[in-house]
VOGU-3710 file (C-alpha; in Angstrom, 3 decimals, decimal comma):
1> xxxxxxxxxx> 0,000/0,000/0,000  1,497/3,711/-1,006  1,421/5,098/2,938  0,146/8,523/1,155  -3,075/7,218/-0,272  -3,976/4,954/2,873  -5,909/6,298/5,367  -5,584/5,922/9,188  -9,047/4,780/9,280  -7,699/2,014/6,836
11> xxxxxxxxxx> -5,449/0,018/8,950  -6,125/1,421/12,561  -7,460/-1,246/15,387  -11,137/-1,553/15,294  -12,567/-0,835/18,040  -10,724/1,586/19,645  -9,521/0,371/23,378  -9,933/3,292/25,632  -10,187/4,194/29,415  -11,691/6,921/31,109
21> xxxxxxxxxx> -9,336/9,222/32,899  -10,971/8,214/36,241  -9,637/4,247/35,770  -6,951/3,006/37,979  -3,483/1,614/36,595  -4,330/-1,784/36,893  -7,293/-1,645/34,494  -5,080/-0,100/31,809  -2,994/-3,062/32,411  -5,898/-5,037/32,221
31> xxxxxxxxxx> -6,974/-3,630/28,889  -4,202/-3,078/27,228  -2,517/-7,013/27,653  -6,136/-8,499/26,534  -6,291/-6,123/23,226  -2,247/-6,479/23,168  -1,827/-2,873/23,004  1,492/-0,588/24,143  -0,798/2,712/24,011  -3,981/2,859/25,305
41> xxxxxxxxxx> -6,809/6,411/25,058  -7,497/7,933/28,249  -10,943/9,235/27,622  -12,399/12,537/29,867  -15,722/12,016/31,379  -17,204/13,626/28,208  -15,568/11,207/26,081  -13,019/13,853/24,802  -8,996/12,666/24,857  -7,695/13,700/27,760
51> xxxxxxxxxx> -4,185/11,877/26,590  -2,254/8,774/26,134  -1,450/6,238/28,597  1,435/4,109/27,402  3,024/0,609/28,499  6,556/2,508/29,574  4,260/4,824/31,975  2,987/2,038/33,402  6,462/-0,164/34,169  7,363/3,010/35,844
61> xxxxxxxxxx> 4,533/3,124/38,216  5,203/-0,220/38,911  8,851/-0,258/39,531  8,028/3,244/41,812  5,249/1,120/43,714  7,387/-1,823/44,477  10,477/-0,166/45,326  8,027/2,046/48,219  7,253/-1,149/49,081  10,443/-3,085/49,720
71> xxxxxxxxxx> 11,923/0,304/51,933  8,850/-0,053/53,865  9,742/-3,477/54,529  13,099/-3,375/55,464  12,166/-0,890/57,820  9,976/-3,269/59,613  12,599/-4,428/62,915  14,114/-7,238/62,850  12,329/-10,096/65,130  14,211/-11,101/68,393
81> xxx> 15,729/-14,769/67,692  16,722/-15,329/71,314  19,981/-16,581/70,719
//
């Protein structure tokens, strides 16, 4: 196909995956690993584009969350052995 005769509506995904902006990370996940998507709509409550959530944003989230969570646990004291 000559790229300056197609048009987007040609060979884009059908439907389009989308998420409202009030969605949590984990249903992006969600959505974009069962429609095996890296980008995915983020849709404002009137159904405008409010922007782009990609798979890179949400590795970092993910990284951020679980390195919170391993400082938080070697913070915990360390149980008496009684030895």
């Amino acid at each position: 196909l000559d790229p300056s005769k197609v048009a987007a509506v040609d060979i884009m995904s059908k439907p389009v995956a989308a998420i409202t902006h009030d969605e949590d990370a984990l249903t992006a996940a969600s959505l974009m690993n069962a429609r095996q998507v890296r980008r995915l709509p983020v849709l404002n409550a009137d159904g405008s584009l409010a922007g782009i959530i990609c798979l890179d944003d949400l590795i970092h989230i993910l990284a951020r969350t679980h390195h919170e969570l391993a400082e938080t646990v070697a913070s915990f004291p360390v149980p008496y052995s009684g030895g």
